[in-house]
N, CA, C and O atoms as CSV, one atom per row, in Angstrom:
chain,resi,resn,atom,element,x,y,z
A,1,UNK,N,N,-1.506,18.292,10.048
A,1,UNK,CA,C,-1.887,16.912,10.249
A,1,UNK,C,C,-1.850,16.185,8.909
A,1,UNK,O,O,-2.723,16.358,8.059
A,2,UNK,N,N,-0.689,15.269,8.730
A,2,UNK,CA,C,-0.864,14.452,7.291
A,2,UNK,C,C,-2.277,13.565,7.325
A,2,UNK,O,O,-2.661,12.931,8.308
A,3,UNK,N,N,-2.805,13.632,6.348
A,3,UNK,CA,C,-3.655,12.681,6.101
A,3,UNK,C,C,-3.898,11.525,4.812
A,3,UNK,O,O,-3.847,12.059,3.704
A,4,UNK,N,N,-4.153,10.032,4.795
A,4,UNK,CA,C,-3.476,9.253,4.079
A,4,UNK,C,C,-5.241,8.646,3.704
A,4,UNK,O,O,-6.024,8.373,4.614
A,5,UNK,N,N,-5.601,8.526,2.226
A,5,UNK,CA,C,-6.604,7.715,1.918
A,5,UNK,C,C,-6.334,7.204,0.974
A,5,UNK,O,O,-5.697,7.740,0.068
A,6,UNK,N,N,-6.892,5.676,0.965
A,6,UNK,CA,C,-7.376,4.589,0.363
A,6,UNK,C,C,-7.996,4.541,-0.631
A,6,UNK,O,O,-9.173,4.887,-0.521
A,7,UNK,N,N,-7.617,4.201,-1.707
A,7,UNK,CA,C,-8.773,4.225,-2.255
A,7,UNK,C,C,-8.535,2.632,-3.090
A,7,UNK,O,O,-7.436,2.099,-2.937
A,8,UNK,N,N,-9.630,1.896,-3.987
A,8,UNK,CA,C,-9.436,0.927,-4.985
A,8,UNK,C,C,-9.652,-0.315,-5.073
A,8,UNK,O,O,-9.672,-1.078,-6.039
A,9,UNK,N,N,-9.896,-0.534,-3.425
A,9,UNK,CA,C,-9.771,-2.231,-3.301
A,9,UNK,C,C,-11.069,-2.504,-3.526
A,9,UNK,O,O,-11.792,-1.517,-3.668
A,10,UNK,N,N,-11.732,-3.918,-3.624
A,10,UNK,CA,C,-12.831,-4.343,-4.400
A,10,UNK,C,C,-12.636,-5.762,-4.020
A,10,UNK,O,O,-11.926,-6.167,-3.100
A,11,UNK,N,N,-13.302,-6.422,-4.782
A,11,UNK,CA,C,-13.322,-7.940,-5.454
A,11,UNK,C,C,-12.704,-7.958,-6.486
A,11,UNK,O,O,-12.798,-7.083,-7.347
A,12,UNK,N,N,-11.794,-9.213,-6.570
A,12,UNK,CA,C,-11.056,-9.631,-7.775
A,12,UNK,C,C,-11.210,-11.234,-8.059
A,12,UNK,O,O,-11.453,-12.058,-7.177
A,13,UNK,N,N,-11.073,-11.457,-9.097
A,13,UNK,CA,C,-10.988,-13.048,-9.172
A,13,UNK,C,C,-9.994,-13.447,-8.817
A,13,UNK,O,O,-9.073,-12.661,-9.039
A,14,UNK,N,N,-9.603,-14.707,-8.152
A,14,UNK,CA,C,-8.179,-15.343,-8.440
A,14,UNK,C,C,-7.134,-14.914,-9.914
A,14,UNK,O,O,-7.687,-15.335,-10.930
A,15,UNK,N,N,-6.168,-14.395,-10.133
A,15,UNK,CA,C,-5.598,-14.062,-11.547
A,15,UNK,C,C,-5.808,-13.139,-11.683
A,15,UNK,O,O,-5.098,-12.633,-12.553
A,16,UNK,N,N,-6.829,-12.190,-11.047
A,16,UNK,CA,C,-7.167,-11.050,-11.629
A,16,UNK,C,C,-6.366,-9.979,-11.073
A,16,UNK,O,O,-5.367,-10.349,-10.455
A,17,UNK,N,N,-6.587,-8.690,-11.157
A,17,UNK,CA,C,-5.298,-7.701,-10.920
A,17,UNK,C,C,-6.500,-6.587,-10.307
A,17,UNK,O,O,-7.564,-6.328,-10.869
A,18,UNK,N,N,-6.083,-6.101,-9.198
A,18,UNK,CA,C,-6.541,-4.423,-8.686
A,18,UNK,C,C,-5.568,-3.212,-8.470
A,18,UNK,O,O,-4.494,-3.690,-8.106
A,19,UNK,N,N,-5.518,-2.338,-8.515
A,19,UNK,CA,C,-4.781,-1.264,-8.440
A,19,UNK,C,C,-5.080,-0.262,-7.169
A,19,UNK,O,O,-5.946,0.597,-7.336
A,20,UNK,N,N,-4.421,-0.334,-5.945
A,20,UNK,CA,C,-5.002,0.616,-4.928
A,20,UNK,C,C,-4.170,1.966,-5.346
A,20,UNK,O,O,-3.299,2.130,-6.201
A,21,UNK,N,N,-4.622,2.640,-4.651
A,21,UNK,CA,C,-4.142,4.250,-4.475
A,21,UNK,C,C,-4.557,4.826,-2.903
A,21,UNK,O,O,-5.692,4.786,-2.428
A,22,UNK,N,N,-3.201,5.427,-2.161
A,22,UNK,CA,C,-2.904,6.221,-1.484
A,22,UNK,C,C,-2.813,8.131,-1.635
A,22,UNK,O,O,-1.955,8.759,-2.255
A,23,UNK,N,N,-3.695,8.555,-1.048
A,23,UNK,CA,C,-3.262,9.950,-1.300
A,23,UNK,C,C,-3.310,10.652,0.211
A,23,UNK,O,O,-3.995,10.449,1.213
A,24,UNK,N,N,-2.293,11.535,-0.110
A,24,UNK,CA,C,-1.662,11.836,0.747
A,24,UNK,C,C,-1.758,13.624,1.099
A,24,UNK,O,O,-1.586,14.489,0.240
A,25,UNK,N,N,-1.934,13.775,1.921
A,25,UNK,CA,C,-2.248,15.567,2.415
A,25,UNK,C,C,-1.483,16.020,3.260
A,25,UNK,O,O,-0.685,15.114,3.502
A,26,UNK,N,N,-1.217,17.002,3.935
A,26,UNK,CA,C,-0.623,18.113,4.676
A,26,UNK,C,C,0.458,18.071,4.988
A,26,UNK,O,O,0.730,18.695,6.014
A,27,UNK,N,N,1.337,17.499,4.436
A,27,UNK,CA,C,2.670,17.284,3.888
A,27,UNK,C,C,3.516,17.112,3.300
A,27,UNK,O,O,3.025,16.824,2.209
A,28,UNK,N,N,4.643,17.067,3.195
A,28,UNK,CA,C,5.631,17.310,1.537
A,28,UNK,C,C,6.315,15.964,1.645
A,28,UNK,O,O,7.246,15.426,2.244
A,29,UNK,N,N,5.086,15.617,0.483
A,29,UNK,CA,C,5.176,14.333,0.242
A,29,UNK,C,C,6.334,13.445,0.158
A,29,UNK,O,O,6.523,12.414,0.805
A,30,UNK,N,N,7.128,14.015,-0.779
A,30,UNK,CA,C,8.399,13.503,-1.180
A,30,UNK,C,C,9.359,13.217,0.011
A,30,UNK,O,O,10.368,12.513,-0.035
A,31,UNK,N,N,8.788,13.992,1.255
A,31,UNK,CA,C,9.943,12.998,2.000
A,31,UNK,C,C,9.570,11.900,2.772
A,31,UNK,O,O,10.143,11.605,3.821
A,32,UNK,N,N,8.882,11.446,2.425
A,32,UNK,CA,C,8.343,10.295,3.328
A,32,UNK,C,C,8.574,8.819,2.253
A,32,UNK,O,O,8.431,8.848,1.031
A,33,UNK,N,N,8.853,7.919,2.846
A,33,UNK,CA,C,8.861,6.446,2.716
A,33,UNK,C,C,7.141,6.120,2.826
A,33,UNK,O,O,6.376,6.336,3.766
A,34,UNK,N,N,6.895,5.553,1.557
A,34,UNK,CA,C,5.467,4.905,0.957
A,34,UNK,C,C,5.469,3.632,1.670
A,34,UNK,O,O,6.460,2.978,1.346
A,35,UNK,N,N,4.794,3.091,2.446
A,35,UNK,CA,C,4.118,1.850,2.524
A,35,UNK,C,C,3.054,0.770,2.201
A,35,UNK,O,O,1.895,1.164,2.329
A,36,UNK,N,N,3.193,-0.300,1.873
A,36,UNK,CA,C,1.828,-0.841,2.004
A,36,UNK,C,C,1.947,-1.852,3.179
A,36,UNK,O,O,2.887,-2.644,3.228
A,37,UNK,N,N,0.733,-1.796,4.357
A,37,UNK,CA,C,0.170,-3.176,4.970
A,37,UNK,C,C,-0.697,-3.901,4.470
A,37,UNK,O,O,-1.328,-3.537,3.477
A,38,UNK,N,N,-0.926,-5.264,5.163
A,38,UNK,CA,C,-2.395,-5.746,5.184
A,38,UNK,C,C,-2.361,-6.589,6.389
A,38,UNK,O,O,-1.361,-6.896,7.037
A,39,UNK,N,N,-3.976,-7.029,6.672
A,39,UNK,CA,C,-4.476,-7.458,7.683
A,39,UNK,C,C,-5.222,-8.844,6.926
A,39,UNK,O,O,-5.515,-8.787,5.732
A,40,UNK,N,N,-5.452,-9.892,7.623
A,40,UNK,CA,C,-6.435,-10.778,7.213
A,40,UNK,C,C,-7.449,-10.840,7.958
A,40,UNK,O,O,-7.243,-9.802,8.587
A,41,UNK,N,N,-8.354,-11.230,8.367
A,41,UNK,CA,C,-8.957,-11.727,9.703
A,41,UNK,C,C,-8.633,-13.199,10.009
A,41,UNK,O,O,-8.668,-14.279,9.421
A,42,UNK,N,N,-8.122,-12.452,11.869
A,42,UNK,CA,C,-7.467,-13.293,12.589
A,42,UNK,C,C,-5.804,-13.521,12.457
A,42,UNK,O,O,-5.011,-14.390,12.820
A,43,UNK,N,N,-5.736,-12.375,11.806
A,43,UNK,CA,C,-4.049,-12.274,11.644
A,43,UNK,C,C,-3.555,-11.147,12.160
A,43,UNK,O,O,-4.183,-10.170,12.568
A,44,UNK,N,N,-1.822,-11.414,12.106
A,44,UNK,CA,C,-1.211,-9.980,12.670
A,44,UNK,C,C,-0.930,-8.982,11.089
A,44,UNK,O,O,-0.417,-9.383,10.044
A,45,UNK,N,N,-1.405,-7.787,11.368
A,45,UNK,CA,C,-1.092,-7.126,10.156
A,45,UNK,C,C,0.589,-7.068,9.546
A,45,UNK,O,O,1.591,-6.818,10.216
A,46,UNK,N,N,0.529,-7.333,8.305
A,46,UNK,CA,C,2.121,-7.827,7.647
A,46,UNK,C,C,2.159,-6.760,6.690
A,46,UNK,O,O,1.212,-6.247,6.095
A,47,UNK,N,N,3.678,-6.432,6.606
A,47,UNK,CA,C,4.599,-5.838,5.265
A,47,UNK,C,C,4.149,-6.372,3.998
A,47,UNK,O,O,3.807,-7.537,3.798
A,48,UNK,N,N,4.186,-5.047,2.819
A,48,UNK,CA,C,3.457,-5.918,1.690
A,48,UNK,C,C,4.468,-5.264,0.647
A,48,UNK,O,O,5.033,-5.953,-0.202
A,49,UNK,N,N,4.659,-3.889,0.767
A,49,UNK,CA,C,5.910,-2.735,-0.059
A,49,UNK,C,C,5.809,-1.856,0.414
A,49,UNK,O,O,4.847,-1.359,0.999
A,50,UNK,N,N,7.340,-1.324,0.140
A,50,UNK,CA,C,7.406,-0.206,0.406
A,50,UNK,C,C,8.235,0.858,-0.647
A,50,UNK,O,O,8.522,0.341,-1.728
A,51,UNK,N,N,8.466,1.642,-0.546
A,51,UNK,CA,C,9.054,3.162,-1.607
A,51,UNK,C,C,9.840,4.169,-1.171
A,51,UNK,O,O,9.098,5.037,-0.711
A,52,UNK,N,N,10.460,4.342,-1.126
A,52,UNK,CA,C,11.410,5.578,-0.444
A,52,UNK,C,C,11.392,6.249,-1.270
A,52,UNK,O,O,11.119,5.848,-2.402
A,53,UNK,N,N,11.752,7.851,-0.926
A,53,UNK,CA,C,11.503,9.010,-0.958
A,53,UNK,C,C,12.841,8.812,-2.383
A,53,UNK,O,O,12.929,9.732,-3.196
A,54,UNK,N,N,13.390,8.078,-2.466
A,54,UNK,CA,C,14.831,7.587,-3.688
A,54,UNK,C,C,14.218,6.979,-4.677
A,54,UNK,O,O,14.716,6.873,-5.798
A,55,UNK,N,N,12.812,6.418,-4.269
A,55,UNK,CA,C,12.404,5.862,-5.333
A,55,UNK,C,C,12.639,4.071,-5.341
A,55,UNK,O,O,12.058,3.247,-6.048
A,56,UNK,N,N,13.684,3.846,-4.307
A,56,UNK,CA,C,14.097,2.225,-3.671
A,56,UNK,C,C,12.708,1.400,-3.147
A,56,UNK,O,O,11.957,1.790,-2.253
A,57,UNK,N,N,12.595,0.401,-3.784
A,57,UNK,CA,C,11.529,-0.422,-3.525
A,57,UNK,C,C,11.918,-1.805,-3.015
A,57,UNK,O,O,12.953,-2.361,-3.383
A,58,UNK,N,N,10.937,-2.414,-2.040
A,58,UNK,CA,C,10.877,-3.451,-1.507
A,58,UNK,C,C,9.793,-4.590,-1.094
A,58,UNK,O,O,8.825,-4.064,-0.544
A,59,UNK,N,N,9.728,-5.428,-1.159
A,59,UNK,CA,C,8.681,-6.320,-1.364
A,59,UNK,C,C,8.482,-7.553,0.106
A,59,UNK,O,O,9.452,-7.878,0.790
A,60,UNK,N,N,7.708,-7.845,0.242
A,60,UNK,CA,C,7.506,-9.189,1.030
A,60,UNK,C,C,7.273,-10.407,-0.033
A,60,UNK,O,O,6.486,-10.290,-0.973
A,61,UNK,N,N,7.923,-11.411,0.175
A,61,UNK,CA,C,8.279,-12.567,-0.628
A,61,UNK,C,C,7.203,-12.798,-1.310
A,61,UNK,O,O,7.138,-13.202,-2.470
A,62,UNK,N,N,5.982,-12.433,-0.286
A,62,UNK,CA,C,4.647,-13.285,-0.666
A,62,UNK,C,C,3.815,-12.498,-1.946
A,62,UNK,O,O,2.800,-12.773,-2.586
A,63,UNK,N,N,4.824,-11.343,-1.969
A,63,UNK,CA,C,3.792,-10.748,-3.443
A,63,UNK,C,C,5.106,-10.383,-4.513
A,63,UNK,O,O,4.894,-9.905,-5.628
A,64,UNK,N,N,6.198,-10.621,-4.107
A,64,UNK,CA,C,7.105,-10.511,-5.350
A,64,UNK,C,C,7.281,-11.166,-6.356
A,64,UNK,O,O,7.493,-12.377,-6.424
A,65,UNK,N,N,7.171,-10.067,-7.579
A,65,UNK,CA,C,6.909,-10.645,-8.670
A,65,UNK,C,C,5.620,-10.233,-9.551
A,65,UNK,O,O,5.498,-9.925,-10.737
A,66,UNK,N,N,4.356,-10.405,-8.065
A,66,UNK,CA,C,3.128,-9.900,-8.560
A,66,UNK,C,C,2.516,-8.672,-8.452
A,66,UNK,O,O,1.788,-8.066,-9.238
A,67,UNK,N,N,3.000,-8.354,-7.162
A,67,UNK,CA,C,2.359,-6.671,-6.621
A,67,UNK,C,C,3.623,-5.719,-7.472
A,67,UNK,O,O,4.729,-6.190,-7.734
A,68,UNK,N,N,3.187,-4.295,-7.827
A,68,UNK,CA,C,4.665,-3.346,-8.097
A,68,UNK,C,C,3.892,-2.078,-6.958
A,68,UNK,O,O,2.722,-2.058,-6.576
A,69,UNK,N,N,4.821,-1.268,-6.678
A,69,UNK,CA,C,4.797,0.016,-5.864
A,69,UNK,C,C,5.294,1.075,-6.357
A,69,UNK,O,O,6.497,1.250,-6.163
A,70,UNK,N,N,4.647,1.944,-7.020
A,70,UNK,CA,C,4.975,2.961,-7.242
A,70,UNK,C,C,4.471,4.401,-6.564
A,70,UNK,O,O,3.630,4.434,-5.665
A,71,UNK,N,N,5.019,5.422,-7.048
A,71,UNK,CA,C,4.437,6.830,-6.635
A,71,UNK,C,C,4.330,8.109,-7.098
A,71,UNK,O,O,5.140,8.247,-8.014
A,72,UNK,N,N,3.663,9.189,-6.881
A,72,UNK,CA,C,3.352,10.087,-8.221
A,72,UNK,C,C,3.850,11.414,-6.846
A,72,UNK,O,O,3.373,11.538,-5.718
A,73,UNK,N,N,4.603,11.968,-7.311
A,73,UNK,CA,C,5.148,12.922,-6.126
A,73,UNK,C,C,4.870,14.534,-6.200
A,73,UNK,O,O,5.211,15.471,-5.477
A,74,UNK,N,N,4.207,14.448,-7.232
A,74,UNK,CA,C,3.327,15.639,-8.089
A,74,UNK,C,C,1.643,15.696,-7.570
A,74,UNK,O,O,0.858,16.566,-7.193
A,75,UNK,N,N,1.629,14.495,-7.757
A,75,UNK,CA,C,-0.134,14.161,-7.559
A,75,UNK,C,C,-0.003,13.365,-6.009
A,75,UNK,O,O,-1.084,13.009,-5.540
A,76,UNK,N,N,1.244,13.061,-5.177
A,76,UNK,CA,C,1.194,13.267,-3.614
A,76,UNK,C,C,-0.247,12.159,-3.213
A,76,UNK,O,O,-1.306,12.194,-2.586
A,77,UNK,N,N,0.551,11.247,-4.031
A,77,UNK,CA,C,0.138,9.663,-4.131
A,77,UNK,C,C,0.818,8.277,-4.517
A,77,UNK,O,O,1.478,8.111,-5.543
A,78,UNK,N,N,0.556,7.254,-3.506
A,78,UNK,CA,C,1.087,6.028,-4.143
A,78,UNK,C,C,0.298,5.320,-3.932
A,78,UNK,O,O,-0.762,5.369,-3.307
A,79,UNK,N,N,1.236,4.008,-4.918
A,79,UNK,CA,C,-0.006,2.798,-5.706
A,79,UNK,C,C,0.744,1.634,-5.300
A,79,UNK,O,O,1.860,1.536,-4.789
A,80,UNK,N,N,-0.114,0.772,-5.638
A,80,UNK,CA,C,0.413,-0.237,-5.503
A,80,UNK,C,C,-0.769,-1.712,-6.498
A,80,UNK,O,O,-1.833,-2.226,-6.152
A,81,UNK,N,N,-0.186,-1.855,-7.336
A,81,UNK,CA,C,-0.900,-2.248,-8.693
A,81,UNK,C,C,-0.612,-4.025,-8.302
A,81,UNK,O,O,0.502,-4.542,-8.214
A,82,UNK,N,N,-1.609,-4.550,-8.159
A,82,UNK,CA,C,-2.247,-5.940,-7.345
A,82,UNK,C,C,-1.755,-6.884,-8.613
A,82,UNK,O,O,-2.683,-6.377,-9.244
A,83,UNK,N,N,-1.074,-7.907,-9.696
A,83,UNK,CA,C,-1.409,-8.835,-10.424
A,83,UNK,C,C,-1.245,-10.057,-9.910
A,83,UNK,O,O,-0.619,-10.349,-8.891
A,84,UNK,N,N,-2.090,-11.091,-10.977
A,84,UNK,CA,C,-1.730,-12.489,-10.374
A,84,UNK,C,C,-2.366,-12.276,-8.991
A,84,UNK,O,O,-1.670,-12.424,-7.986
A,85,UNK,N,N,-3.387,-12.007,-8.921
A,85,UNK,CA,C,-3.979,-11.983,-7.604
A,85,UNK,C,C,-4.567,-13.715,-6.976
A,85,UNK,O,O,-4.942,-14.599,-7.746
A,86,UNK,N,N,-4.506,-13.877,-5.247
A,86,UNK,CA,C,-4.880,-15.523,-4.770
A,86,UNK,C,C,-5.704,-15.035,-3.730
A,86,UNK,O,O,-5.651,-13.884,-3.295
A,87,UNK,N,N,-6.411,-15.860,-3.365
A,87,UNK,CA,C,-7.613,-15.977,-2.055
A,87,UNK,C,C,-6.372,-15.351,-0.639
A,87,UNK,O,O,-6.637,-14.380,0.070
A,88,UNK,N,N,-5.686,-15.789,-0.574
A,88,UNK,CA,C,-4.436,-15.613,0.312
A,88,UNK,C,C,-4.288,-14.093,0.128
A,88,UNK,O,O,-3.909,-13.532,1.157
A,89,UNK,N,N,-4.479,-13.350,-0.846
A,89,UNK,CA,C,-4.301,-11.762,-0.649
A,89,UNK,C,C,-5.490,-11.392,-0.225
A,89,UNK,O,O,-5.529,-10.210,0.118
A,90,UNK,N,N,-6.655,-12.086,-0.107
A,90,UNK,CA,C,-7.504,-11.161,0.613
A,90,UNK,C,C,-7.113,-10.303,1.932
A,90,UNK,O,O,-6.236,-10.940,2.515
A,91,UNK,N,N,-7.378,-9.268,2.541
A,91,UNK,CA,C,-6.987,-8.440,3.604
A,91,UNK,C,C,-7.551,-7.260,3.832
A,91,UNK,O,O,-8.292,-6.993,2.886
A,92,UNK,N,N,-7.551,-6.300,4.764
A,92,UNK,CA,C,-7.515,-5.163,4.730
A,92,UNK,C,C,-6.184,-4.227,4.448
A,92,UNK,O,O,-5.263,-4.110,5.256
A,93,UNK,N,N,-6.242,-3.623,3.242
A,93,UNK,CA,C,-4.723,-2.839,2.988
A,93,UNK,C,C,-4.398,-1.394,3.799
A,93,UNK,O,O,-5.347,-0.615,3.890
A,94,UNK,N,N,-3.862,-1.229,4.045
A,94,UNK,CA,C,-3.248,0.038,4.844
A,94,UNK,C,C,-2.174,0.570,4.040
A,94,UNK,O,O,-1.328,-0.182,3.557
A,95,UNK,N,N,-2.149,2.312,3.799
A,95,UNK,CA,C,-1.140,2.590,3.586
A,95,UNK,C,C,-0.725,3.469,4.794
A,95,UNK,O,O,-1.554,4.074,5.474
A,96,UNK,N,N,0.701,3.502,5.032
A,96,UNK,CA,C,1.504,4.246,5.740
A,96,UNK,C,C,2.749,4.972,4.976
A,96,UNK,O,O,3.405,4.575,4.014
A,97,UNK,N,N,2.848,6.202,5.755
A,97,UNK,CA,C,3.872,7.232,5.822
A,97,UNK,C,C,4.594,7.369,6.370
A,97,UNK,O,O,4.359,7.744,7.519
A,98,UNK,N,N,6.049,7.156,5.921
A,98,UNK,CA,C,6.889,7.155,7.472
A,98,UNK,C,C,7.918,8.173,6.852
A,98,UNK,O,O,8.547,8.063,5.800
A,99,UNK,N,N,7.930,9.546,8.096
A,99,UNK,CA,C,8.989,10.260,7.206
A,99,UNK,C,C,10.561,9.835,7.457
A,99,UNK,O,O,11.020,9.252,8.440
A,100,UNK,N,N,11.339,10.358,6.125
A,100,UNK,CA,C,12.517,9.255,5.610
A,100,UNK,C,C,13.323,9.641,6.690
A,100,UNK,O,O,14.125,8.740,6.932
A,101,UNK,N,N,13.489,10.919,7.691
A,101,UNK,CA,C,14.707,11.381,8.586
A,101,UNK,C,C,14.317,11.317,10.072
A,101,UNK,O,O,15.113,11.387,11.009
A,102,UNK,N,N,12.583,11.131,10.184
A,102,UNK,CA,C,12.205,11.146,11.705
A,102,UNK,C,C,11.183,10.415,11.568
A,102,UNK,O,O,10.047,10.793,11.280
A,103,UNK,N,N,11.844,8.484,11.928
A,103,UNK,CA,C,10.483,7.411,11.931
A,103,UNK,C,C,8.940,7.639,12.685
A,103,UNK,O,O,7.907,6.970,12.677
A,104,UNK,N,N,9.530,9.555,13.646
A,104,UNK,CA,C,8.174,8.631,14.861
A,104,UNK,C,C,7.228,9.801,13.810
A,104,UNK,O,O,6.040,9.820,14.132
A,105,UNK,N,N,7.431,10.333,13.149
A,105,UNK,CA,C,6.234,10.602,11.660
A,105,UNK,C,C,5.642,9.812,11.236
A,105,UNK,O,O,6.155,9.611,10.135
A,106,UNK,N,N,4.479,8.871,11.414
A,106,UNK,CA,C,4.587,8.005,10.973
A,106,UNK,C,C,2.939,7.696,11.163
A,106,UNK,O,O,2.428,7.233,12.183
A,107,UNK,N,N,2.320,8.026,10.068
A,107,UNK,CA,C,0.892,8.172,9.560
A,107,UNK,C,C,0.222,6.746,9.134
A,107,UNK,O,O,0.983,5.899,8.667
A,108,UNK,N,N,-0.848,6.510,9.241
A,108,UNK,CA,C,-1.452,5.512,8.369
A,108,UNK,C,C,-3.283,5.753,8.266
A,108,UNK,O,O,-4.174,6.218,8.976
A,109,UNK,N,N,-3.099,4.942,6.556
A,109,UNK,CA,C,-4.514,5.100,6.276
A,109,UNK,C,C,-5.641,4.394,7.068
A,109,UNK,O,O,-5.352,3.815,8.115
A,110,UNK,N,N,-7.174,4.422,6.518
A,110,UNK,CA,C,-7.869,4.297,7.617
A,110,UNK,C,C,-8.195,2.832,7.049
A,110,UNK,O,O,-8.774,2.078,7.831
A,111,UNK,N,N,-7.800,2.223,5.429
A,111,UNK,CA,C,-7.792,0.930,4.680
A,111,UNK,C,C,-8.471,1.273,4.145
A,111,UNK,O,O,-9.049,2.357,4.067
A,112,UNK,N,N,-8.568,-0.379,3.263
A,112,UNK,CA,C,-9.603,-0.436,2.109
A,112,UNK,C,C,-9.440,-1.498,1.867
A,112,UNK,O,O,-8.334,-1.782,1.408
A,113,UNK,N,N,-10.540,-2.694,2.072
A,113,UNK,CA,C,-10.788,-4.110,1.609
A,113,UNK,C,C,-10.509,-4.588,0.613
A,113,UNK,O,O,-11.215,-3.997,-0.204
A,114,UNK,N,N,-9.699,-5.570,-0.091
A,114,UNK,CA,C,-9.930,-6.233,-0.869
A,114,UNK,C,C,-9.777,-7.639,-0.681
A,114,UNK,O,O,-9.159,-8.190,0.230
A,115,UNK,N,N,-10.498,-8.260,-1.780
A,115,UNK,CA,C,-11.554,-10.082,-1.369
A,115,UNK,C,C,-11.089,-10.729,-3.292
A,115,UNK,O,O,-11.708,-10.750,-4.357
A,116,UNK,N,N,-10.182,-11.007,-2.998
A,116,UNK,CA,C,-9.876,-12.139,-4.014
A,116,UNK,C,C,-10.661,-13.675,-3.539
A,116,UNK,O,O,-10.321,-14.412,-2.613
A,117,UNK,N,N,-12.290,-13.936,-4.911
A,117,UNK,CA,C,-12.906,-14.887,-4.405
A,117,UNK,C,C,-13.581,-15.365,-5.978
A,117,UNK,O,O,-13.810,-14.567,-6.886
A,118,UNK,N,N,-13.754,-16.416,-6.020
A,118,UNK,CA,C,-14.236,-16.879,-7.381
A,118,UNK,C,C,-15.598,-16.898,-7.188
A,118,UNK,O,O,-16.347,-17.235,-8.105
């Protein structure tokens, strides 16, 4: 059973920067495609990045530039390092696992809040 936790989110100021972390269990890590979601309240949960098992990264418009995605395939974890943070990123973050050769693999964390608020 893979299992995927959260960890990092908090309060940030507007401008300010958080760093989440995903870690990841009972599976070999490296073949899976890294995700990030989020949720707002009263929204549909949206694409935020993602990572392939190549190391290929991808972004949703709304954080490119500011969010990066990386992953540690040793330590069978990924990140996803928050800058230039806005009230508009507040959400609940989710990470997901999707393995790279069979989509219906396809794990997710249980979240972790973060509240960009002055």
């Amino acid at each position: 059973q893979v299992q995927l936790v959260e960890s990092g989110g908090g309060l940030a100021q507007p401008g300010g920067s958080l760093s989440l972390s995903c870690a990841a269990s009972g599976t070999i890590f490296n073949l899976y495609a890294m995700k990030w979601y989020r949720q707002a309240p009263g929204k549909q949960r949206e694409f935020v990045a993602e990572i392939s098992s190549q190391l290929n990264t991808n972004y949703a418009d709304s954080v490119k530039g500011r969010f990066t995605i990386s992953r540690n395939n040793v330590k069978n974890t990924a990140y996803l390092q928050m800058n230039n943070l806005k009230p508009e990123d507040t959400a609940v973050y989710y990470c997901n696992a999707v393995h790279s050769r069979a989509a219906s693999l396809d794990y997710w964390g249980q979240g972790t809040q973060v509240t960009v608020s002055s």
